[in-house]
PQR file of N, CA, C, O and H, with PARSE charges and radii, in Angstrom:
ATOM      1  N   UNK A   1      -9.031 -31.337   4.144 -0.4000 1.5000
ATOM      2  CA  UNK A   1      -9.768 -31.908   5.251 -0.0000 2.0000
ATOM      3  C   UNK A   1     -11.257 -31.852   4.919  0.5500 1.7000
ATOM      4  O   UNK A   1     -11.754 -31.069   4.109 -0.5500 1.4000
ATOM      5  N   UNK A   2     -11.765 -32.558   5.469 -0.4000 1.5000
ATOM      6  CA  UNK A   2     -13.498 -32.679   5.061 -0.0000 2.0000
ATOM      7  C   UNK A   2     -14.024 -31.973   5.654  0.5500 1.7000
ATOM      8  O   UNK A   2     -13.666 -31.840   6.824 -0.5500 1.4000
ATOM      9  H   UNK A   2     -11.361 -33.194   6.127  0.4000 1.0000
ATOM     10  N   UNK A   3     -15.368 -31.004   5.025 -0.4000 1.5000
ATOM     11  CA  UNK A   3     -15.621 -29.752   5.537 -0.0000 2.0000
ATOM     12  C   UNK A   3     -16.869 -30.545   6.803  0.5500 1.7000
ATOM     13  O   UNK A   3     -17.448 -29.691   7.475 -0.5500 1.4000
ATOM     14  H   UNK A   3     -15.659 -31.111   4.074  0.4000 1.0000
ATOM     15  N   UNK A   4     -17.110 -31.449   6.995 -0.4000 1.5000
ATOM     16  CA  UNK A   4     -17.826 -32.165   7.764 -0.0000 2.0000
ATOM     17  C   UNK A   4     -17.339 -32.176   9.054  0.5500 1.7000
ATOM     18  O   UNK A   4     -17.924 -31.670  10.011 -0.5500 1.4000
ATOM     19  H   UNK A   4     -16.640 -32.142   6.449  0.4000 1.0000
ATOM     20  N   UNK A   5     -15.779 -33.013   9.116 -0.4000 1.5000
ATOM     21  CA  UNK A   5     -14.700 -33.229  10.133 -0.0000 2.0000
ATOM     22  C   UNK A   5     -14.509 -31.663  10.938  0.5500 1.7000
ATOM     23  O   UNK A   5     -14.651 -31.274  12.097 -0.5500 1.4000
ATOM     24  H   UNK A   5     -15.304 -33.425   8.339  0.4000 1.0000
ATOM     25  N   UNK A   6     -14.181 -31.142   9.873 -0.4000 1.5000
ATOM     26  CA  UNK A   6     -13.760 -29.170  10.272 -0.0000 2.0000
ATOM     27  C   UNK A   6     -15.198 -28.757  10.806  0.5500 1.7000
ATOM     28  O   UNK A   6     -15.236 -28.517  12.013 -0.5500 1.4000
ATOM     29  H   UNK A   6     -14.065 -31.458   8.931  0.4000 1.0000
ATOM     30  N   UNK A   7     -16.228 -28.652  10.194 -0.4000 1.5000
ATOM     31  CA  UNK A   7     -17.411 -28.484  11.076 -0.0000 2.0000
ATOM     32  C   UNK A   7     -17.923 -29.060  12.557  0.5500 1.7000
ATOM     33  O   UNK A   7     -18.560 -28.403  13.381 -0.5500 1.4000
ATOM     34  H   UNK A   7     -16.197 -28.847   9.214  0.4000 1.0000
ATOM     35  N   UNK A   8     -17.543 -30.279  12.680 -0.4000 1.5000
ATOM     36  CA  UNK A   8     -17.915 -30.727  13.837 -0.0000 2.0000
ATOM     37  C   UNK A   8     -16.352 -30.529  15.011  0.5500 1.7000
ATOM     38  O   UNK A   8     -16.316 -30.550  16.241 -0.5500 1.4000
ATOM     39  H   UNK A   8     -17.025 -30.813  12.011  0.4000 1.0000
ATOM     40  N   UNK A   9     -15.701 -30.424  14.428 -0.4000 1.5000
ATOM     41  CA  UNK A   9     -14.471 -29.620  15.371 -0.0000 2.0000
ATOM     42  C   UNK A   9     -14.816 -28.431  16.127  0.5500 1.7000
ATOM     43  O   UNK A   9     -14.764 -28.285  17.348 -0.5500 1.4000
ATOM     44  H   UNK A   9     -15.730 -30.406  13.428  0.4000 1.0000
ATOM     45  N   UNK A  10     -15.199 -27.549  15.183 -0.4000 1.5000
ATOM     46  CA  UNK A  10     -15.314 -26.010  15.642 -0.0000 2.0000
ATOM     47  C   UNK A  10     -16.958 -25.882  16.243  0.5500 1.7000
ATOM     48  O   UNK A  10     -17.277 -24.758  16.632 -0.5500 1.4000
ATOM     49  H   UNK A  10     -15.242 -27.667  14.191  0.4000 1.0000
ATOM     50  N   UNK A  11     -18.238 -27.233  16.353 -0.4000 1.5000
ATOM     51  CA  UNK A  11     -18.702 -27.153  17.404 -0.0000 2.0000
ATOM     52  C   UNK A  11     -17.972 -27.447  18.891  0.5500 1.7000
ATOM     53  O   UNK A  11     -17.985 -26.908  19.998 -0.5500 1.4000
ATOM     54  H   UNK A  11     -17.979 -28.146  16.037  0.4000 1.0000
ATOM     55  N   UNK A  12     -17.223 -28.812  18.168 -0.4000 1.5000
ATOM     56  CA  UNK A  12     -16.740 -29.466  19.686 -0.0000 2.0000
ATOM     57  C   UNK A  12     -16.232 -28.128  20.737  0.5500 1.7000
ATOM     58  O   UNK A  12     -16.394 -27.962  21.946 -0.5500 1.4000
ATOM     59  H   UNK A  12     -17.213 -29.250  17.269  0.4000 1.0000
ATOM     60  N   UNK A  13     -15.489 -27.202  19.586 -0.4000 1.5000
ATOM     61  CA  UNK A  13     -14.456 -26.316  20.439 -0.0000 2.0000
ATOM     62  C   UNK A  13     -15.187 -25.455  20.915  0.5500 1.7000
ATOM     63  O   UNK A  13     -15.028 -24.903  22.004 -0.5500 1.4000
ATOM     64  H   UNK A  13     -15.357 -27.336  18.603  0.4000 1.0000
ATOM     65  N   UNK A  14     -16.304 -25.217  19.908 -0.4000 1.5000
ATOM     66  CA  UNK A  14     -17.082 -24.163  20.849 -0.0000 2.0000
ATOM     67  C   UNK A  14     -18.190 -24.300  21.973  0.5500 1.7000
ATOM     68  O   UNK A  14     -18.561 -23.297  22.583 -0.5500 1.4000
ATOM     69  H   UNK A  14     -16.433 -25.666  19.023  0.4000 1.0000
ATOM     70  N   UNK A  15     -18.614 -25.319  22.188 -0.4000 1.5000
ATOM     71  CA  UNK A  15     -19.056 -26.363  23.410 -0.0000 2.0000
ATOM     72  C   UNK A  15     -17.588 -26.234  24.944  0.5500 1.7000
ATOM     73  O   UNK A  15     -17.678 -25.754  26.074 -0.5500 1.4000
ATOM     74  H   UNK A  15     -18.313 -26.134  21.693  0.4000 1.0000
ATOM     75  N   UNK A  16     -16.620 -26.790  24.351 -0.4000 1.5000
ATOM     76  CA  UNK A  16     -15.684 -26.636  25.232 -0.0000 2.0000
ATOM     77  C   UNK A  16     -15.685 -25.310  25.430  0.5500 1.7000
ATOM     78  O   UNK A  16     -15.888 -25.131  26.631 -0.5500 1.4000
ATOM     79  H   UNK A  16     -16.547 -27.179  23.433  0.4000 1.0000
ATOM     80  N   UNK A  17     -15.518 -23.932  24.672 -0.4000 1.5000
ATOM     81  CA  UNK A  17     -15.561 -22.687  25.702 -0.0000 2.0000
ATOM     82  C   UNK A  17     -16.497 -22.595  26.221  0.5500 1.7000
ATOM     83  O   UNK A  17     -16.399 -22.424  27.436 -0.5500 1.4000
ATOM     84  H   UNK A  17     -15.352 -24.077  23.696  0.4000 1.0000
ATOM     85  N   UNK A  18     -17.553 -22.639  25.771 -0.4000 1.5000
ATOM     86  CA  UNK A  18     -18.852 -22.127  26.636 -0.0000 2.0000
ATOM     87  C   UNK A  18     -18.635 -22.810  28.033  0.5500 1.7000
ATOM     88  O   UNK A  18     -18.616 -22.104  29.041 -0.5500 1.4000
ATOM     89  H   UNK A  18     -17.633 -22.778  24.784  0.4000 1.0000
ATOM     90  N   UNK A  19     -18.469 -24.196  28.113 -0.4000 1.5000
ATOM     91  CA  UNK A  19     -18.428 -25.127  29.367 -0.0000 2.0000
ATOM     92  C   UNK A  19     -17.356 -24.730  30.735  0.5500 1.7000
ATOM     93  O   UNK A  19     -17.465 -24.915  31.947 -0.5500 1.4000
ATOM     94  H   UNK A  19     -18.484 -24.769  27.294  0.4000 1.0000
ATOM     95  N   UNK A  20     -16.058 -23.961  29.684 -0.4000 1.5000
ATOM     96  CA  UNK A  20     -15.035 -23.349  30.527 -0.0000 2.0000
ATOM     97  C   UNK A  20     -15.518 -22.040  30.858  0.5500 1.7000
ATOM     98  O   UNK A  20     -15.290 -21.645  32.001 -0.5500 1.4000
ATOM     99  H   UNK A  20     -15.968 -23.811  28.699  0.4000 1.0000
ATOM    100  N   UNK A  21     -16.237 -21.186  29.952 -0.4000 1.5000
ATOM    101  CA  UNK A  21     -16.489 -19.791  30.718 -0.0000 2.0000
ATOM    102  C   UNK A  21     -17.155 -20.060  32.112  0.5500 1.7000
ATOM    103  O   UNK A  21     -16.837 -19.737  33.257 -0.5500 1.4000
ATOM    104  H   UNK A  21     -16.422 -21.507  29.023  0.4000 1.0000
ATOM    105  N   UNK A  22     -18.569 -21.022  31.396 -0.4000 1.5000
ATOM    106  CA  UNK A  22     -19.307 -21.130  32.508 -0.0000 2.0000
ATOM    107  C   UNK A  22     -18.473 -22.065  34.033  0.5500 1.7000
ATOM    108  O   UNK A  22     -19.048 -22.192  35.114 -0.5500 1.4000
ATOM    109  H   UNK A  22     -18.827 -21.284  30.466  0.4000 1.0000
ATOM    110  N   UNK A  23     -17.353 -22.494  33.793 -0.4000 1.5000
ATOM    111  CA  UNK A  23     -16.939 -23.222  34.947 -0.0000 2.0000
ATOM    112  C   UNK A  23     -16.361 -22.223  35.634  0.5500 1.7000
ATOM    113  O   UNK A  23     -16.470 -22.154  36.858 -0.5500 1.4000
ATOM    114  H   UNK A  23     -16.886 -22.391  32.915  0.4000 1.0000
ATOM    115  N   UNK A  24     -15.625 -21.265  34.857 -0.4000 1.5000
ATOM    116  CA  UNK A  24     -14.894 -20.456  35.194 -0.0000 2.0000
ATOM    117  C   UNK A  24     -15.843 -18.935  36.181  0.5500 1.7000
ATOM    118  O   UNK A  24     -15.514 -18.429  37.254 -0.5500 1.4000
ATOM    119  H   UNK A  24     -15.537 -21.321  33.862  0.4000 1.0000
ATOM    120  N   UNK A  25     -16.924 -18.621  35.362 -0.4000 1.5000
ATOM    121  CA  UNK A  25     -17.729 -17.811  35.926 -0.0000 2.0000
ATOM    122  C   UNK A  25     -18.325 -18.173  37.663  0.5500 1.7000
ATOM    123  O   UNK A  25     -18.709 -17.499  38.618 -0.5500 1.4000
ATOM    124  H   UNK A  25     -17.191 -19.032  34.490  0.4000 1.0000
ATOM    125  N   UNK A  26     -18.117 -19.689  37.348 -0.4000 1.5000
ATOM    126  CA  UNK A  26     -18.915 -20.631  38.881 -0.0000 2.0000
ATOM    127  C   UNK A  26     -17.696 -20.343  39.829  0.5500 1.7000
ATOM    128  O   UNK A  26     -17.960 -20.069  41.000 -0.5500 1.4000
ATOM    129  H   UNK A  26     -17.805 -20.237  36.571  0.4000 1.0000
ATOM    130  N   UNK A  27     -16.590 -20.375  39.489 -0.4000 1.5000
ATOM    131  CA  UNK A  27     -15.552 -20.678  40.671 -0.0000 2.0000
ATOM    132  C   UNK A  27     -15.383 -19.327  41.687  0.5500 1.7000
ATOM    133  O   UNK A  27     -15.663 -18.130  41.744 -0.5500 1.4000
ATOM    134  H   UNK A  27     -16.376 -20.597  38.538  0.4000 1.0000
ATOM    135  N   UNK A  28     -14.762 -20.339  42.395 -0.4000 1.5000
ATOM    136  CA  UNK A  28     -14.389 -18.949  43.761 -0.0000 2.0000
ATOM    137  C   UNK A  28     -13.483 -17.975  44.105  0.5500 1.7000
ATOM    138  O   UNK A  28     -13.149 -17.375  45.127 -0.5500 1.4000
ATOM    139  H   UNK A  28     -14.534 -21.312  42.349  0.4000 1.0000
ATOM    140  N   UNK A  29     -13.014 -18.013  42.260 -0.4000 1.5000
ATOM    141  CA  UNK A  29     -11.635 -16.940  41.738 -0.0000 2.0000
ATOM    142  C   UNK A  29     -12.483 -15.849  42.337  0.5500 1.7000
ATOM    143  O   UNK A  29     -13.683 -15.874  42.611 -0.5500 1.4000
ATOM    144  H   UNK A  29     -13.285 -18.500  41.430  0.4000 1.0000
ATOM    145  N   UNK A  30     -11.197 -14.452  42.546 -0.4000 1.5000
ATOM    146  CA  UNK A  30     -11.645 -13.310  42.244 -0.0000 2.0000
ATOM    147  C   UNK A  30     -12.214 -12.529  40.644  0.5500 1.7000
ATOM    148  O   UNK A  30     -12.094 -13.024  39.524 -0.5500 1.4000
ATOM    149  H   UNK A  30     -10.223 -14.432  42.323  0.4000 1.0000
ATOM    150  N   UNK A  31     -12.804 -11.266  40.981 -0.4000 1.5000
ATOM    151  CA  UNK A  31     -13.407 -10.774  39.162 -0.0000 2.0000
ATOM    152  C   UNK A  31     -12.279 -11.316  38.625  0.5500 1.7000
ATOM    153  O   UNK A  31     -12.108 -12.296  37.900 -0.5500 1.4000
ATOM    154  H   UNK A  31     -12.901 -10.863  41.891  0.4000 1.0000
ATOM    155  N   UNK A  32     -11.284 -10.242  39.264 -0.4000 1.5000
ATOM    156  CA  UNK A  32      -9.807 -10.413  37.964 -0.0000 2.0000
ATOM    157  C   UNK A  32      -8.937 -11.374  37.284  0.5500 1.7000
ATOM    158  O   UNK A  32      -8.124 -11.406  36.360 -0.5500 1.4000
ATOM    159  H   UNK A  32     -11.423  -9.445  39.853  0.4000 1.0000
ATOM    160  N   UNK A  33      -9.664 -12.416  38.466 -0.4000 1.5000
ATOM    161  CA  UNK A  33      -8.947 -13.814  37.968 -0.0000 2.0000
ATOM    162  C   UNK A  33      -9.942 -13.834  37.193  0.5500 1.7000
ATOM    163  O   UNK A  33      -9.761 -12.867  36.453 -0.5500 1.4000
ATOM    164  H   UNK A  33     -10.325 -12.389  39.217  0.4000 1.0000
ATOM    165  N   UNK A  34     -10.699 -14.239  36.959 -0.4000 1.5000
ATOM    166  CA  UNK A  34     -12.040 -14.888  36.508 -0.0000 2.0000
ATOM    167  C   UNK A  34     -12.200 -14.032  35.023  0.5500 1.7000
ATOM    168  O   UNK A  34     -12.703 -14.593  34.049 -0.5500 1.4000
ATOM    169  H   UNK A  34     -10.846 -15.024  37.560  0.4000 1.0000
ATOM    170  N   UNK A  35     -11.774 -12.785  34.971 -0.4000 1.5000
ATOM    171  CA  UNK A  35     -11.549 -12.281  33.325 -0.0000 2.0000
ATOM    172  C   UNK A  35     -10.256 -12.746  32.933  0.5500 1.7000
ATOM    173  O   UNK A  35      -9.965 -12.846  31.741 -0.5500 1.4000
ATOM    174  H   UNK A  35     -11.366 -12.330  35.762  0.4000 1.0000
ATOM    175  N   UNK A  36      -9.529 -13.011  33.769 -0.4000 1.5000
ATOM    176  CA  UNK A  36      -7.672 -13.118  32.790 -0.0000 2.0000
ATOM    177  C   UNK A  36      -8.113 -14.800  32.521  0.5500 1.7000
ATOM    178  O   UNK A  36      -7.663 -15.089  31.412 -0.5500 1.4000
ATOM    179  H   UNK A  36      -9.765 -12.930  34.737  0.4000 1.0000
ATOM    180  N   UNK A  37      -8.795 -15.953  33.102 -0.4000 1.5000
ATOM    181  CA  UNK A  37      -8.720 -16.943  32.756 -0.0000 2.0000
ATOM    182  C   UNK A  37      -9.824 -16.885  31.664  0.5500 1.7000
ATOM    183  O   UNK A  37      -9.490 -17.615  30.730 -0.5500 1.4000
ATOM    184  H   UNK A  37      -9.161 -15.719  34.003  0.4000 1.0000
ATOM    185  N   UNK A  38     -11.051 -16.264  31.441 -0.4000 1.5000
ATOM    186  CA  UNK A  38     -11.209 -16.279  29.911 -0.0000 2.0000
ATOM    187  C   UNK A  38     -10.508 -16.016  29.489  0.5500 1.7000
ATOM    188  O   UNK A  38      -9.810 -16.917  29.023 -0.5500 1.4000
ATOM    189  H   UNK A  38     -11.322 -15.671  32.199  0.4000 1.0000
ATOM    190  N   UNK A  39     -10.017 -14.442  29.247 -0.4000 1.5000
ATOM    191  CA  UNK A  39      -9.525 -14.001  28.019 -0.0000 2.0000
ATOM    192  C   UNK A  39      -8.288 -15.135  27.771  0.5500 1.7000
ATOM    193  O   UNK A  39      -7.808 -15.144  26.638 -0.5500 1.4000
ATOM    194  H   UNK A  39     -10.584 -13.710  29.625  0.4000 1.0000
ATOM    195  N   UNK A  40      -7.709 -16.152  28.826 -0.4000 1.5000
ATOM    196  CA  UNK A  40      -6.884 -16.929  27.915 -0.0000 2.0000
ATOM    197  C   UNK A  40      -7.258 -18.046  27.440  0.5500 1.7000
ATOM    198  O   UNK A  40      -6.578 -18.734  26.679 -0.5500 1.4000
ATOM    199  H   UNK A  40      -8.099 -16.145  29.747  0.4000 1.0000
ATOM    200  N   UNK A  41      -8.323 -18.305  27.834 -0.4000 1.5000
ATOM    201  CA  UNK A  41      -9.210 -19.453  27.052 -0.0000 2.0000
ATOM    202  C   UNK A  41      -9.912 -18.806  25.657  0.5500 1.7000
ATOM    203  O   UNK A  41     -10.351 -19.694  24.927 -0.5500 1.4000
ATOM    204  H   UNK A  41      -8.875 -17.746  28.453  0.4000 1.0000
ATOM    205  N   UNK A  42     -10.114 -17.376  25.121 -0.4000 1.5000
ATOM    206  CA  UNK A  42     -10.602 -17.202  24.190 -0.0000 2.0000
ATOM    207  C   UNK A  42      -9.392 -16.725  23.312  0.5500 1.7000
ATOM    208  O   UNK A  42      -9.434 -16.962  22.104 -0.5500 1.4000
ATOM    209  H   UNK A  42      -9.757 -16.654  25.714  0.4000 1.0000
ATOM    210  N   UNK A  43      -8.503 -16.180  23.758 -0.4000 1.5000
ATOM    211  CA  UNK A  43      -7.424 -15.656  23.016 -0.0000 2.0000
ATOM    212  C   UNK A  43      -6.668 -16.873  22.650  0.5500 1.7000
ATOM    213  O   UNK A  43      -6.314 -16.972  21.476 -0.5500 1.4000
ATOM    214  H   UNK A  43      -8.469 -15.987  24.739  0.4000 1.0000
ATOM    215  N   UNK A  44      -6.322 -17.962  23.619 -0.4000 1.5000
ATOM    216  CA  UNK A  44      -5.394 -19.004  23.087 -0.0000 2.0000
ATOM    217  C   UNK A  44      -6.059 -20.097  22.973  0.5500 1.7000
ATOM    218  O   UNK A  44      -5.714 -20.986  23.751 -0.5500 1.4000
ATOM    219  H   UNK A  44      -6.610 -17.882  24.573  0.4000 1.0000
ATOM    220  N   UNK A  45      -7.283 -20.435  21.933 -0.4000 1.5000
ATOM    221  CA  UNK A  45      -8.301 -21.204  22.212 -0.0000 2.0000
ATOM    222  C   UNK A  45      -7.614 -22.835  22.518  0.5500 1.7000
ATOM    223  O   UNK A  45      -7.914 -23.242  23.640 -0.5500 1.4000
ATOM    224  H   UNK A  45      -7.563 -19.713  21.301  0.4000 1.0000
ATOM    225  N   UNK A  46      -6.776 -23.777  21.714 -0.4000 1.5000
ATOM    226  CA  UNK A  46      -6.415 -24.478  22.024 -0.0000 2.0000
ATOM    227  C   UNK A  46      -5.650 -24.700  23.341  0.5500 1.7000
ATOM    228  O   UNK A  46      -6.108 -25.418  24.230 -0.5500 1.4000
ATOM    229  H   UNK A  46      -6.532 -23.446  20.802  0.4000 1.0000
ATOM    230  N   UNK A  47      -4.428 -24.038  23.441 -0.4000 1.5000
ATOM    231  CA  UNK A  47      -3.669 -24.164  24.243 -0.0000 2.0000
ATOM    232  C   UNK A  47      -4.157 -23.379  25.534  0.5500 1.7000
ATOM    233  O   UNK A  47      -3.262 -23.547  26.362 -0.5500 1.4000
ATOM    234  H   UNK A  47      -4.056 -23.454  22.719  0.4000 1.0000
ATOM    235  N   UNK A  48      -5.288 -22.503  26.160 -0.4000 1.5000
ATOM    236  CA  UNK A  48      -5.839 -21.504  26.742 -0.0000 2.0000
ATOM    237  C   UNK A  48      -6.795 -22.844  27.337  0.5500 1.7000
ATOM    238  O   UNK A  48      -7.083 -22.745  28.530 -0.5500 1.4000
ATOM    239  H   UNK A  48      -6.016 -22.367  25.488  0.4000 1.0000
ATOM    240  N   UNK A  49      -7.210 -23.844  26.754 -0.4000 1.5000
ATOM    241  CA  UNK A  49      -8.639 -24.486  27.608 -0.0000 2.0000
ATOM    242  C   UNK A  49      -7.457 -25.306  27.797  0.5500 1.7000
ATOM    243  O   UNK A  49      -7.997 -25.998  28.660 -0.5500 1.4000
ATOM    244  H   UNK A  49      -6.976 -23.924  25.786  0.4000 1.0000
ATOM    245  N   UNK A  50      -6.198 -25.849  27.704 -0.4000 1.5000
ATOM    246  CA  UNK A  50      -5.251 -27.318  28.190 -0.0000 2.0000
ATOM    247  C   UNK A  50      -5.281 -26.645  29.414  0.5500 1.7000
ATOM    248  O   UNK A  50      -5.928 -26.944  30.418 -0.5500 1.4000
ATOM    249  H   UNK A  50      -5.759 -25.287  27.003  0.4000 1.0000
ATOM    250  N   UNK A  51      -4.480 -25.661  29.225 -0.4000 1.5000
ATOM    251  CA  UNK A  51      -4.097 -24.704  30.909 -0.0000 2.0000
ATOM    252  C   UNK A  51      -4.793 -24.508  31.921  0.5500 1.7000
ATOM    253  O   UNK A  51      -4.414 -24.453  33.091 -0.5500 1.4000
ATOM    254  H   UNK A  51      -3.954 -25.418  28.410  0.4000 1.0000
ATOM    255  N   UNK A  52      -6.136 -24.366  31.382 -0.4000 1.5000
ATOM    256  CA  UNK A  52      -7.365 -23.735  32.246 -0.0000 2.0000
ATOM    257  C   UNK A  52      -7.988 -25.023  32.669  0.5500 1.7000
ATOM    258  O   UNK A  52      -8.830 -24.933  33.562 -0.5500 1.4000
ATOM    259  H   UNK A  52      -6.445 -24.411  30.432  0.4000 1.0000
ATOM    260  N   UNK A  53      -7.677 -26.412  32.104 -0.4000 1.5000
ATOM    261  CA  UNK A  53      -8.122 -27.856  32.607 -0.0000 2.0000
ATOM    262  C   UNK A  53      -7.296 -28.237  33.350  0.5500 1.7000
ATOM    263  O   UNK A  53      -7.576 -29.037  34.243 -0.5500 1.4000
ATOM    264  H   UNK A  53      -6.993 -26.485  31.379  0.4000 1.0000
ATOM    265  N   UNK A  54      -5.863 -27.674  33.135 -0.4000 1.5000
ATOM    266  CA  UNK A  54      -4.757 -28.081  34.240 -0.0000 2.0000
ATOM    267  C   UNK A  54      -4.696 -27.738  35.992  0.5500 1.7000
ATOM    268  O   UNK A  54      -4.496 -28.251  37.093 -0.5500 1.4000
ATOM    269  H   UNK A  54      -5.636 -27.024  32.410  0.4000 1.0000
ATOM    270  N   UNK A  55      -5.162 -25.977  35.023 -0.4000 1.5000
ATOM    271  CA  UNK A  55      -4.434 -25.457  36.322 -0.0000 2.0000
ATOM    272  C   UNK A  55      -5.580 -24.290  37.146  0.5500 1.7000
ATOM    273  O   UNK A  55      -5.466 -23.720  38.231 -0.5500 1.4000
ATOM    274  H   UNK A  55      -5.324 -25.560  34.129  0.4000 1.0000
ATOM    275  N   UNK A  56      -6.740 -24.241  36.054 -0.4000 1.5000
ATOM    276  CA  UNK A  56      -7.515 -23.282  36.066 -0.0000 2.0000
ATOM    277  C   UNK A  56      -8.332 -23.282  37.441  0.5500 1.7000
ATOM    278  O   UNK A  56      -8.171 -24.333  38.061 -0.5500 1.4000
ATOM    279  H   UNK A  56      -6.833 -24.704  35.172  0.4000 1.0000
ATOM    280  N   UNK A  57      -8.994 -22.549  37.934 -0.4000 1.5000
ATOM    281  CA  UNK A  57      -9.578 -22.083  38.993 -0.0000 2.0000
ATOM    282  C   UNK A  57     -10.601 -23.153  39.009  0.5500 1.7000
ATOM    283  O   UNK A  57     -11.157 -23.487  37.963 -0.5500 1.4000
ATOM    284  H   UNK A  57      -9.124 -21.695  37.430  0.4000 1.0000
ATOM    285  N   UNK A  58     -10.963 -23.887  40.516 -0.4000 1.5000
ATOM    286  CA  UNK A  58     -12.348 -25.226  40.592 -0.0000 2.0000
ATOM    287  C   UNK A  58     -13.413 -24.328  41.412  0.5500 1.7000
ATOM    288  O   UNK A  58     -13.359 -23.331  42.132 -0.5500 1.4000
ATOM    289  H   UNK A  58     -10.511 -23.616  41.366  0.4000 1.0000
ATOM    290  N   UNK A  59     -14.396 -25.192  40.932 -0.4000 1.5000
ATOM    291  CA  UNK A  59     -15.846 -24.666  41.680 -0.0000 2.0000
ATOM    292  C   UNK A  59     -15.367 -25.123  43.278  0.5500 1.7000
ATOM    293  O   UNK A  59     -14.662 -26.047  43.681 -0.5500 1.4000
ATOM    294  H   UNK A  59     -14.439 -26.002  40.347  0.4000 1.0000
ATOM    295  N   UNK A  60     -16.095 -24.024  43.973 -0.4000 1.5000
ATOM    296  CA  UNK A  60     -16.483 -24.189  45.403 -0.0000 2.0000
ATOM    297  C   UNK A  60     -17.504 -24.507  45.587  0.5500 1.7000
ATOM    298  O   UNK A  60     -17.903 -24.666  46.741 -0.5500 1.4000
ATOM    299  H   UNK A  60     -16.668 -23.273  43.645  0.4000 1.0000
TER
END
C-alpha cells in the first residue's frame, strides 16, 4: 500500500477520534457512560467509532 494512502488514513482516523471524544465529552451521558464510550472508540478504533455513530450518546 502507498505509504502516502496509509498516512492520510491514520490522520483521517485520528480526526475521527478526536471529533468522537469531543462529541462524546459534550453529551448528556453520565461520567460512566461517557468513559465506557471512549474507551470503545479507542480500544476498537474501527468498529468502536461505527457503534458510537450508530448508537452512541447525542448532544443535548
Amino acid at each position: 500500500m502507498n505509504t502516502n494512502f496509509t498516512g492520510l488514513l491514520g490522520v483521517l482516523h485520528l480526526a475521527l477520534v478526536v471529533w468522537a471524544a469531543v462529541s462524546i465529552l459534550g453529551s448528556g451521558a453520565s461520567q460512566g457512560q461517557k468513559v465506557l464510550w471512549i474507551l470503545l472508540v479507542l480500544v476498537f478504533p474501527v468498529i468502536g467509532l461505527i457503534i458510537w455513530f450508530l448508537a452512541g450518546p447525542k448532544k443535548v
